[in-house]
C-alpha positions in Angstrom: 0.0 0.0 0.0 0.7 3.4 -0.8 1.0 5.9 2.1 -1.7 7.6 0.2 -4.8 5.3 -1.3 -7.6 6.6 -2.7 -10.4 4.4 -4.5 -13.3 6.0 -6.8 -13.5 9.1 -5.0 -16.4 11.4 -5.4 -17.7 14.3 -3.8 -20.5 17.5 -4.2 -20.7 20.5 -2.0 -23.9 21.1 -1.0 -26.2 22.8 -3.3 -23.4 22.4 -5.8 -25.0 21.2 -9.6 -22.3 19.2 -10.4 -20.0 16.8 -8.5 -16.5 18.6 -7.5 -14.8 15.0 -8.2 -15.7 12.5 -10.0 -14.4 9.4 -9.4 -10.7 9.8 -8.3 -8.2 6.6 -7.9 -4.5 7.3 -7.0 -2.3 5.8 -5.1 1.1 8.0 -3.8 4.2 6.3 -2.1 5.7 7.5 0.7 9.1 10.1 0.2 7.1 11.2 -3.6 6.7 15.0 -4.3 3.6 15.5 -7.1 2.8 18.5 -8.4 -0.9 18.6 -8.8 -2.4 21.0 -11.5 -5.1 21.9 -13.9 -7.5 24.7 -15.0 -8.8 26.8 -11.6 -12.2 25.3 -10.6 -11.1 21.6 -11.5 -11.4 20.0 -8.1 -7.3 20.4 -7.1 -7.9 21.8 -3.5 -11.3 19.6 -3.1 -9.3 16.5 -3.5 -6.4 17.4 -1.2 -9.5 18.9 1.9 -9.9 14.8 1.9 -6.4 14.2 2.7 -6.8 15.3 6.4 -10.6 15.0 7.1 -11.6 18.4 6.3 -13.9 16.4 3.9 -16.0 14.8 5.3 -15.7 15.8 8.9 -15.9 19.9 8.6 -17.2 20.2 5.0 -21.1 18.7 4.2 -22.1 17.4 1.0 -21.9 14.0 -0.3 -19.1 12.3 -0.3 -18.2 8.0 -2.1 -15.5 6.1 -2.1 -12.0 5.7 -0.1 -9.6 7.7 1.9 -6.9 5.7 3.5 -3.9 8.4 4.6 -1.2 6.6 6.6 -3.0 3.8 7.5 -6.1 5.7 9.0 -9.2 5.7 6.9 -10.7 9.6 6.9 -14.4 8.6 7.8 -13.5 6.7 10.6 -10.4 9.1 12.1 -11.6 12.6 13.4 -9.4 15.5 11.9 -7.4 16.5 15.0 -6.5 11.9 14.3 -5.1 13.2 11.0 -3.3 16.4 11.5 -0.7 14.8 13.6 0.4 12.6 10.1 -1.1 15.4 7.2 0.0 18.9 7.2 -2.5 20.9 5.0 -1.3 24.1 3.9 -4.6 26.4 2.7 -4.6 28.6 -0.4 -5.4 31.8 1.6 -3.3 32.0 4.5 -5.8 34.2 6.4 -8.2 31.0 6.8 -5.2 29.3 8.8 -3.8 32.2 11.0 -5.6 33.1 14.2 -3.1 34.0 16.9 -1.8 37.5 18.0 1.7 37.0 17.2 4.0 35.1 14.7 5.7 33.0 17.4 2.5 31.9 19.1 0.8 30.8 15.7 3.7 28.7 15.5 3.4 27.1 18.9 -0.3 26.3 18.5 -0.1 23.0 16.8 2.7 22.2 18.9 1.3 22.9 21.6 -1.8 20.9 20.9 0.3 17.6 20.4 1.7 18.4 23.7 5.4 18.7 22.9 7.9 19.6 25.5 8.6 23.3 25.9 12.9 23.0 25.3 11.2 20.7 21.8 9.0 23.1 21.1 11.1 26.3 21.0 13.7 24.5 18.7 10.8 23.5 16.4 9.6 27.0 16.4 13.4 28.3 15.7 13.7 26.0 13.2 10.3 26.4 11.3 10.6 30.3 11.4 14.1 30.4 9.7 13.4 28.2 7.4 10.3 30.3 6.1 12.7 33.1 5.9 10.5 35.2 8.6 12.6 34.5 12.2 12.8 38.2 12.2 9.0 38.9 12.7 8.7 36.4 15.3 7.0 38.8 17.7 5.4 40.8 14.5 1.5 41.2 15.6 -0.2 38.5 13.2 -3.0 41.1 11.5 0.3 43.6 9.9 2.0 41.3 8.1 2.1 41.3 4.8 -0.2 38.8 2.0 3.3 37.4 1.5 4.6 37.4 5.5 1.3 35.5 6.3 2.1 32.7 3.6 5.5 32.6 4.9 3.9 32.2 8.3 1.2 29.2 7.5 4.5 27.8 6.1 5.9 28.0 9.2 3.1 26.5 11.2 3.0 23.2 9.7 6.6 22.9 8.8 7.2 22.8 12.8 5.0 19.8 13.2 7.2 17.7 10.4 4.2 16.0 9.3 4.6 12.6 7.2 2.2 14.6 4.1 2.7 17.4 3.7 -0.3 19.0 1.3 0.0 22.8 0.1 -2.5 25.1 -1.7 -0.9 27.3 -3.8 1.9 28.0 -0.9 4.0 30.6 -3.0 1.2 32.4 -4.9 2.1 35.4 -2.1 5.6 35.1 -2.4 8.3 37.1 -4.2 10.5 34.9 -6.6 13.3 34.2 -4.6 10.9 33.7 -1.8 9.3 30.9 -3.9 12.7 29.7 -4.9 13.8 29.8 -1.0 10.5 27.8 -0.4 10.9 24.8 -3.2 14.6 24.5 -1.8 13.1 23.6 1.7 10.1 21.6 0.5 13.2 19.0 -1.7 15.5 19.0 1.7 12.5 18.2 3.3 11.2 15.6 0.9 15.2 14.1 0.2 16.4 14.4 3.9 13.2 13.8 6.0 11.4 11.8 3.7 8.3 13.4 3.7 5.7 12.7 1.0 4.8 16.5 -0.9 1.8 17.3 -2.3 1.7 20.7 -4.5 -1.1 22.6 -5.9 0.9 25.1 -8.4 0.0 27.1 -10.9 4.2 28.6 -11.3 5.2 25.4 -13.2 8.3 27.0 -14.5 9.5 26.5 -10.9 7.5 23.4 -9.8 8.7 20.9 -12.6 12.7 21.5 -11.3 11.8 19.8 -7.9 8.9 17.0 -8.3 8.8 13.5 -9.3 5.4 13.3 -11.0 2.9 15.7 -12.4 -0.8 14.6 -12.0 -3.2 16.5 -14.0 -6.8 17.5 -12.5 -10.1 18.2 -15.0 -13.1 18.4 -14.2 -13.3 16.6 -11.3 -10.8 13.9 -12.8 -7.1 13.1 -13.2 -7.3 13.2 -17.4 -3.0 12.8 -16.9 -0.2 11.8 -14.4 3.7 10.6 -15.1 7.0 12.3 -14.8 7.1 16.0 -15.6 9.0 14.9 -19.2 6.3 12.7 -19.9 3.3 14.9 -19.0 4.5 18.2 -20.0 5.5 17.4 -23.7 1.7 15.5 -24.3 -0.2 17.8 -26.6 -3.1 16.8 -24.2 -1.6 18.9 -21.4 -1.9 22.1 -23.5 -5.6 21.0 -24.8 -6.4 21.0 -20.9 -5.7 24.4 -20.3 -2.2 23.9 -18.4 0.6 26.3 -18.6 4.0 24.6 -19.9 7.7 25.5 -18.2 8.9 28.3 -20.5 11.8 26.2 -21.2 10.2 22.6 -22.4 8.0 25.5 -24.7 11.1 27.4 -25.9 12.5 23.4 -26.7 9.4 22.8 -28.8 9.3 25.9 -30.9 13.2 24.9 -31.9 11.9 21.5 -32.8 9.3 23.0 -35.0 12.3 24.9 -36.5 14.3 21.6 -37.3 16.6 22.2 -34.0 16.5 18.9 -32.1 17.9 18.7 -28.6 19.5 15.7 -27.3 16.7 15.8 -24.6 13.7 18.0 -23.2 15.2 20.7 -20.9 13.1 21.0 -17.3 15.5 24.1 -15.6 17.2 26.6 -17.1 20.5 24.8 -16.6 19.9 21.9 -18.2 18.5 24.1 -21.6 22.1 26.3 -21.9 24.1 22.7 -21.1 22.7 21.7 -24.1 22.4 24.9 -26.3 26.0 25.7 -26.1 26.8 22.4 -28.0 24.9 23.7 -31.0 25.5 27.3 -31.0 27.2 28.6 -34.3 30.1 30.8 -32.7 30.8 32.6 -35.7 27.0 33.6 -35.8 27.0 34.3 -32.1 26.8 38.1 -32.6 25.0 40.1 -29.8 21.6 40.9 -31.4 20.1 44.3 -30.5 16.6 44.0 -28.8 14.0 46.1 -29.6 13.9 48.7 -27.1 10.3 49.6 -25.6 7.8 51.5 -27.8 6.9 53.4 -24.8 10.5 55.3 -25.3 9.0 56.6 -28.4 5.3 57.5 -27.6 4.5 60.9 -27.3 1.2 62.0 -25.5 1.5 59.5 -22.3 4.4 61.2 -20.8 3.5 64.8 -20.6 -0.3 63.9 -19.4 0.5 62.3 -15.4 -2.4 60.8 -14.1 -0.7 59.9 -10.6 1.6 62.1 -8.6 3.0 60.4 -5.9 5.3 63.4 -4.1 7.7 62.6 -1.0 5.0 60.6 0.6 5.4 58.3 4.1 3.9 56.5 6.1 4.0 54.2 9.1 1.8 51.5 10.6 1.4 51.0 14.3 4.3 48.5 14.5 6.8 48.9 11.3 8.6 52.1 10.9 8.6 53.6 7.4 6.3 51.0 5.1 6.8 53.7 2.7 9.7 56.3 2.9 9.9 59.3 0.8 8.0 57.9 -2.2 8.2 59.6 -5.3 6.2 58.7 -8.7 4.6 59.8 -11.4 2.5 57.7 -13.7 0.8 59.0 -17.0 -2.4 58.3 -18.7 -2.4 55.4 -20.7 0.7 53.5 -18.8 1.0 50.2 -18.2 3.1 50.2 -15.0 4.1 46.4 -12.8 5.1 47.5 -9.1 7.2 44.6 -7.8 9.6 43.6 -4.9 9.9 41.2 -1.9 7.2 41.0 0.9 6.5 43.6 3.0 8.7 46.0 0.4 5.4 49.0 0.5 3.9 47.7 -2.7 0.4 47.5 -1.6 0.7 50.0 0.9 1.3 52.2 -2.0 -2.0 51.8 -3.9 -3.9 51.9 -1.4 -2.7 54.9 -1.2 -4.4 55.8 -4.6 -7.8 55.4 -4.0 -8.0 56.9 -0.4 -8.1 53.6 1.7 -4.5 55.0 3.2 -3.5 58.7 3.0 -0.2 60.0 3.5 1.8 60.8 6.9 3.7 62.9 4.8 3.8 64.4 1.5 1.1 64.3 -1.1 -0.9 62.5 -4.4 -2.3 64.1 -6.8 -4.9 62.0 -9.1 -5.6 63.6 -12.6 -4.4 67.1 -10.9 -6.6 66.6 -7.8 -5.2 66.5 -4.7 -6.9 63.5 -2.8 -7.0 65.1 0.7 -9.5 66.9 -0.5 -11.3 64.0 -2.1 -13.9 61.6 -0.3 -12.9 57.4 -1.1 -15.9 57.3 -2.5 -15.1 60.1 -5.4 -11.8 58.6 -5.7 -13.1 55.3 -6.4 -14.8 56.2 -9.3 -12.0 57.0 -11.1 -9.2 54.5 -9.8 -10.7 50.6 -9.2 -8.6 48.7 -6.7 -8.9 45.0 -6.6 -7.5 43.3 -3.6 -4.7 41.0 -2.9 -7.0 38.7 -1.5 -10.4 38.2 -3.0 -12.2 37.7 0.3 -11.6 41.1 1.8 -13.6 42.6 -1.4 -16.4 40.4 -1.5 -19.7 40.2 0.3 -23.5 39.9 -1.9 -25.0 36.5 -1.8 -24.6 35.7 -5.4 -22.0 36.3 -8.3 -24.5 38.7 -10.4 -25.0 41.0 -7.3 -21.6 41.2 -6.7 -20.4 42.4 -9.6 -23.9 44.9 -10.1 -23.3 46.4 -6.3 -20.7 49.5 -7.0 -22.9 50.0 -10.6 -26.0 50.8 -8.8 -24.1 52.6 -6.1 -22.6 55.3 -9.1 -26.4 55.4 -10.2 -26.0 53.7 -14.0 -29.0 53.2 -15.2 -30.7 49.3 -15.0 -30.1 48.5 -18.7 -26.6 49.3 -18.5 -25.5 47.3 -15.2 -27.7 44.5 -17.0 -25.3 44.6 -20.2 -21.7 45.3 -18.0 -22.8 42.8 -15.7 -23.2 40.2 -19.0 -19.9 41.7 -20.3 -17.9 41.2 -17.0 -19.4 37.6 -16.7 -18.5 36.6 -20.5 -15.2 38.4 -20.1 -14.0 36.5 -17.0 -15.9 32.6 -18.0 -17.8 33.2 -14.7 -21.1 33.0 -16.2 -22.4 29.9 -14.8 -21.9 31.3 -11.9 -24.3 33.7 -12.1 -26.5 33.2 -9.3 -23.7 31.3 -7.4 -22.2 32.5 -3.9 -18.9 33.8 -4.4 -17.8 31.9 -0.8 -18.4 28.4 -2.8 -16.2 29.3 -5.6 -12.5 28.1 -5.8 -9.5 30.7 -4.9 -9.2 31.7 -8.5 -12.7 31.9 -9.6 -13.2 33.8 -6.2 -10.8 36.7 -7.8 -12.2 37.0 -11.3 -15.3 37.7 -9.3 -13.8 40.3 -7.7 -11.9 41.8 -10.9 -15.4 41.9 -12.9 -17.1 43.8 -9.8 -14.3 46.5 -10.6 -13.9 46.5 -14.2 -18.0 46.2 -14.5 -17.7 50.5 -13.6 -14.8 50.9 -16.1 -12.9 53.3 -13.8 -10.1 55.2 -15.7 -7.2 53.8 -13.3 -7.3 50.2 -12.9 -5.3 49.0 -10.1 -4.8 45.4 -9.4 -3.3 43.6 -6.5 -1.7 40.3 -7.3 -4.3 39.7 -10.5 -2.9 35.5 -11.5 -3.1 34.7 -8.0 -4.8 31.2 -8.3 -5.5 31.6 -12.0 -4.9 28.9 -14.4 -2.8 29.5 -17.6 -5.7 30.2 -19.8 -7.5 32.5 -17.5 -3.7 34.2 -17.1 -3.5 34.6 -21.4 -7.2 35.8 -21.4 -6.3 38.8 -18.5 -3.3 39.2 -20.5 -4.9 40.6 -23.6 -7.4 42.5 -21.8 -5.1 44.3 -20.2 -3.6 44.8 -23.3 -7.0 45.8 -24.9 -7.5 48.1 -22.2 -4.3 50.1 -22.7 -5.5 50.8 -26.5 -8.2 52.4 -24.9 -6.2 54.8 -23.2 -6.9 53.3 -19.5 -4.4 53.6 -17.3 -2.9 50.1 -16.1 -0.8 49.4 -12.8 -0.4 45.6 -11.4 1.6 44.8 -7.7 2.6 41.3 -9.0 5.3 38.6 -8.0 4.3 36.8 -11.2 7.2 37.7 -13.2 6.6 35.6 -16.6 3.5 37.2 -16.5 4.9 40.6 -16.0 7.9 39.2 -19.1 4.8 38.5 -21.7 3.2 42.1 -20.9 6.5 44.3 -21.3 5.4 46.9 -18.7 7.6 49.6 -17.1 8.9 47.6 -13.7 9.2 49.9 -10.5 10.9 47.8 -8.2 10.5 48.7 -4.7 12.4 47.2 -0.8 12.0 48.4 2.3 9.7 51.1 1.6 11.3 52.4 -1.2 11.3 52.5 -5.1 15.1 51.5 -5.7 14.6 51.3 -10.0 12.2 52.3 -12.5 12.0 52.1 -16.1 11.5 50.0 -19.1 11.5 46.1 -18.0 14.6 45.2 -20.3 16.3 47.5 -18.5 15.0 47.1 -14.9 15.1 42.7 -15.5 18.5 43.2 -16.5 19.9 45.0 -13.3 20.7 42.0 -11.3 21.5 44.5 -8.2 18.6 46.2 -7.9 16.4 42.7 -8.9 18.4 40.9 -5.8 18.3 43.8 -3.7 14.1 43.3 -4.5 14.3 40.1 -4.5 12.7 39.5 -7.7 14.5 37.1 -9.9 14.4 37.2 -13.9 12.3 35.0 -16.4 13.2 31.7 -17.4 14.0 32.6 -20.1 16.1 35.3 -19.0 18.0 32.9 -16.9 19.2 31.1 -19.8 20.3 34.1 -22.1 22.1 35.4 -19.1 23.8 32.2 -18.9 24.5 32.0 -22.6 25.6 36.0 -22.7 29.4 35.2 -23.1 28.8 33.7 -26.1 27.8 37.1 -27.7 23.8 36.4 -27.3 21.7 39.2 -25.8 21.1 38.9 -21.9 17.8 40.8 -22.1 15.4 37.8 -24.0 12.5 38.0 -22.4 10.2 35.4 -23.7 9.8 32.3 -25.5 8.7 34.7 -29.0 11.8 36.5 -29.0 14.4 33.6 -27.5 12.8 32.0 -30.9 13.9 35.0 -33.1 17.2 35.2 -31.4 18.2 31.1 -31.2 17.1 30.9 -35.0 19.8 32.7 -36.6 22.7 31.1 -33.9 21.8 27.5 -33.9 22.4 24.6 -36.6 19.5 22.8 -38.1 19.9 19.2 -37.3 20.1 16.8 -40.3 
């Protein structure tokens, strides 16, 4: 037997109109590490709320079939049984954080299993550094940061040293070297300690360097499983609606091209090891990239739409989340504010629609200054969406939601009956209509939350962490909107972590730590300043990674996507015969 066995698994929330699975069989051995992905909505976290008795004990519905974890079947175990061998890591760290400080959160599960105090304050020493946070140990819980707080449930569970250890989404908060830091842990964990990993991931650029198998969720169904090799170069991975590593893409477009590979890269590593052999030195010549056609537009840069001027401010317990902040962003700007956790980035916009004003200095919004504005005028104009979904969402069904701030601004009922149709439509939330929002998956739960802001079409559009949860598909869809958008003349900032996302828009990067904006400018040039990116701790694209690697060759180091590594790699590398 496996250390995980599961046999025709099915379940349905209650009210729900279709089952969430639909007949699952799996079996995982002990010491594996899976990667579990598929389109948002598909059933992923259902399947692992089973794992430690979440489902059926907390969760009602109906629920078939099998759950044996460790030996202990879930219907007959209560779930206080099964945490002490499954450590469930939830997608939104707020559901999982309750005490006052960091340290105690940490302690409560130890605690609970009754482990010595000299035990327990190892543990806790040990969990803390490992997530990367020992510094905030007595931070107060409720003024950390989206990205602390993940760090934190980390943390939690991690002291425990669970046999399964099951996480949600665990770096969707995180800055990329955060994420990096994480994976490192999770393989020490998984080689050294033997603990079986189960990953919900949607960053499978980063994902397929560490796991043994990928297991592909649709619909309530595993449609695909085997070794990342094996499941990422199916053509029925990309028919599902899964993202593919940047690399294993990049390795597929050179095939097309008649440039075979001796094998399919997973890392960036393993894709220059392999590239240099072929490279044509004589050809090698460092190609000039495009610069950005924002260099060369005219009317967006002497029309500012955002003045940020000197501003600070401090919360209760942190000095200086924003010191001295300057900025200026003009109309029709599409503008990515990045950096590490707890760097200012969404203490900034909120700063833009009223929710936070300045200690000290001032913003101006289209020449207004907002201390003399109310947050309800600001709104109007600049539509925030949240880092997390749940603190923006409240009306009973989907279709409320979205038609509550269109009433407030007094459109008239035909139109918030056609934006409401368009924001639906737009987002694929439309069978959801007359859903609760609270039933809905992560994801699904923040494309309701982005259509209840675009519905009002406001003339800034700000959005906090916008892929968090979101499949690839719903990622290329918000993509082209936001492209779609700029041609309109809207004005377009993102706070993101998500930086192939950020590489496939080409926006002006403003990279911000401890409070501070420490570069700004076009991406190639911000992605390419590996001070200022470490110093943020945002680390470059895939894709970057290899052309960095392959730069003393002659090659550009500023490729930042699978399009243009094509053009470049084309005219250097040797067809194979």
């Amino acid at each position: 037997m496996g250390i995980i066995e599961v046999r025709d698994l099915r379940y349905s929330y209650p009210n729900a109109t279709s089952p969430a699975l639909k007949g699952i069989d799996l079996t995982i051995d002990k010491g594996e590490f899976i990667l579990l992905t598929g389109p948002s909505g598909c059933g992923k976290t259902t399947f692992c709320r089973t794992l430690n008795g979440l489902i059926p004990h907390f969760y009602n519905g109906d629920m078939e079939g099998e759950v044996t974890v460790t030996g202990l079947n879930i219907r007959e175990h209560p779930t206080y049984k099964l945490a002490q061998h499954v450590g469930l890591i939830f997608q939104n760290p707020d559901n999982q954080i309750f005490a006052l400080t960091v340290e105690k959160d940490v302690a409560f599960g130890l605690e609970n299993q009754g482990v010595p105090k000299d035990k327990m304050l190892e543990a806790i020493g040990w969990a803390l550094e490992t997530a990367g946070i020992d510094h905030l140990k007595d931070r107060a819980t409720h003024e950390m940061s989206g990205g602390e707080k993940q760090r934190l449930a980390i943390a939690s569970i991690l002291a425990m040293k669970p046999k399964v250890l099951v996480l949600d989404e665990p770096t969707s908060f995180l800055d990329p070297l955060g994420a990096e830091r994480i994976f490192r842990v999770l393989d020490t964990l998984n080689k050294e300690y033997e603990m079986t990993i189960l990953l919900i991931e949607h960053r499978v650029d980063l994902a397929t360097q560490y796991v043994d198998r990928v297991i592909i969720f649709s619909d309530g169904r595993i449609t695909n499983q085997g070794s990342p090799e094996e499941v990422f170069t199916d053509g029925a991975t990309r028919l599902a609606g899964v993202g593919i590593p940047r690399v294993i893409e990049l390795n597929d477009r050179l095939k097309s091209k008649g440039i075979l590979l001796d094998r399919t890269p997973l890392n960036p590593t393993m894709l220059v090891e392999q590239l240099r052999g072929h490279i044509k030195r004589g050809n090698a010549n460092r190609k000039a990239v495009d610069p950005d056609l924002d260099l060369f537009t005219g009317e967006q840069w002497v029309n500012p739409i955002i003045e940020v001027e000197g501003v600070s401010f401090s919360y209760p317990s942190v000095d200086k989340a924003l010191d001295d902040v300057s900025l200026t962003i003009h109309k029709g700007e599409f503008v990515a504010i990045m950096g590490e956790n707890g760097a200012g980035k969404t203490t900034l916009v909120k700063h833009l629609n009223g929710l936070l004003r300045p200690q000290e200095g001032r913003i101006k919004i289209d020449g207004a200054d907002i201390a003399d504005l109310s947050v309800a005028n600001l709104a109007r104009k600049v539509g925030l969406v949240f880092q997390n979904p749940d603190d923006q969402l409240f009306s009973e069904n989907v279709e409320e939601e979205i038609s509550f701030a269109l009433r407030n601004f007094g459109f008239a009922s035909d139109v918030i009956d056609k934006r409401v149709d368009w924001a639906l439509n737009l987002l694929d939330l439309e069978r959801y209509r007359k859903s609760s929002p609270f039933i809905l998956s992560g994801g699904e739960r923040k494309r309701v939350a982005l259509g209840s802001v675009l519905a009002w079409d406001p003339e800034i559009v700000v959005l906090d962490e916008p892929t968090i949860g979101q499949d690839y598909a719903q990622k290329e869809r918000l993509r082209h909107f936001l492209m779609q958008l700029r041609t309109q003349g809207k004005t377009i900032i993102i706070v993101t972590h998500d930086v192939e996302f950020v590489a496939e828009c080409k926006p002006r990067i403003v990279l911000m730590a401890d409070g501070k904006i420490i570069a700004d400018g076009p991406i190639k040039k911000v992605m390419t300043d590996r001070d200022a990116m470490a110093r943020a701790s945002v680390a470059p694209p895939e894709i970057t990674k290899v052309f960095q690697q392959l730069s003393e060759l002659g090659l550009p180091d500023n490729v930042l996507d699978v399009d243009e590594a094509v053009d470049v790699l084309s005219q250097v590398l040797e067809v194979s015969k």
